[in-house]
N, C-alpha and C positions, 0 to 999 in steps of 0.2 A: 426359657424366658417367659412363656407365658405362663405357667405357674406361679411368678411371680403374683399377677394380677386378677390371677381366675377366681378367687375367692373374694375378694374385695369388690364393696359394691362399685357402680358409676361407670364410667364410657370404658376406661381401661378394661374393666374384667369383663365388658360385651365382647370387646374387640378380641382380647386372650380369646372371649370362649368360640368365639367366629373361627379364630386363625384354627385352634385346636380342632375342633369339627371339621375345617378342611383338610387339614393334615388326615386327619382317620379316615375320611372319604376316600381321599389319593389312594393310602395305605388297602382299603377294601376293594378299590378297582384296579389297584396293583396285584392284587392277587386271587381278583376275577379272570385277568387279561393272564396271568401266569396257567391257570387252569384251562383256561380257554387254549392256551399255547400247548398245554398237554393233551387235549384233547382231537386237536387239529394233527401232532404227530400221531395220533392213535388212530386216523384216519376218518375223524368224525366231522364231514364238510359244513355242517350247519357252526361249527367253532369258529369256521375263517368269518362268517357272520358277526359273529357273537364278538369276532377279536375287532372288527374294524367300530364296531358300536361301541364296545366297551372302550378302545383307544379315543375315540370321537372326545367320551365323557370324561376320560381320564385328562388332556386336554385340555376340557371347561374348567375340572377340580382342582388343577394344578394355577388355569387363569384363577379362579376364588381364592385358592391360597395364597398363591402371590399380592391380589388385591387385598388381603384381609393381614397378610405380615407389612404392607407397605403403610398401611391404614394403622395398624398398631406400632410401628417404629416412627411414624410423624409422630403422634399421641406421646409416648414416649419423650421427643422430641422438644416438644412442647413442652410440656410438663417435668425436664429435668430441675434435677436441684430442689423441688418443689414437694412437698408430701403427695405422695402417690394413691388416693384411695385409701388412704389408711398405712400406706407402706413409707418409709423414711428411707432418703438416699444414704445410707449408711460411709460412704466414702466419701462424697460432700461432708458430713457432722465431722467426721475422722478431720477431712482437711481442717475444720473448723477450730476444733479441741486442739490439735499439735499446732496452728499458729498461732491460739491463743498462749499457750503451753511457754511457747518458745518468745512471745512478749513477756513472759511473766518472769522465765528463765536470765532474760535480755534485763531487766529489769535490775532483779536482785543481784545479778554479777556487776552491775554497771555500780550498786552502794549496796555493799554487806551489810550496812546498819541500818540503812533504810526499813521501815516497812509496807508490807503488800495491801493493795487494795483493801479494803474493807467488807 
């Protein structure tokens, strides 16, 4: 989702690049804590150290992620239906086009000889 927003300027593609930055952070103290865990079965006691620190921080990055996808799904939120930075809700215009579509359909079956709009 947040690729969506990450290139486009304005609040939405801060917020993308926040949530994104905390996602990778999780990801690298996910597999500090993973190492840390191999090292602690290899018998190396400064690991159980290193696991309870690094669990502490993984913790905080998991609270930032959370705050930072709740922060960009309000946004989101807000801003449905609405041009996005640049971006068009593709499936609002869709609804748009086929109800127009099907007035115009409505129309011409209601008088063959009629004609359409101008």
């Amino acid at each position: 989702m947040t690729d969506d927003f990450e290139d486009a300027p304005g609040p939405g593609a801060s917020l993308a690049r926040d949530l994104r930055k905390a996602r990778a952070n999780m990801k690298i103290l996910n597999d500090a804590i993973l190492e840390a865990m191999e090292r602690a079965a290899d018998g190396d006691a400064g690991a159980l150290v290193d696991l309870g620190l690094k669990a502490d921080d993984l913790r905080k990055a998991f609270q930032k992620a959370d705050d930072a996808e709740r922060k960009l799904n309000d946004w989101i939120a807000d801003h449905d239906g609405a041009l996005l930075a640049g971006h068009y809700d593709i499936a609002a215009a869709r609804a748009e086009i086929e109800s127009r579509l099907d007035q115009l359909r409505a129309f011409a079956a209601s008088d063959p000889s009629a004609e359409g709009p101008d």
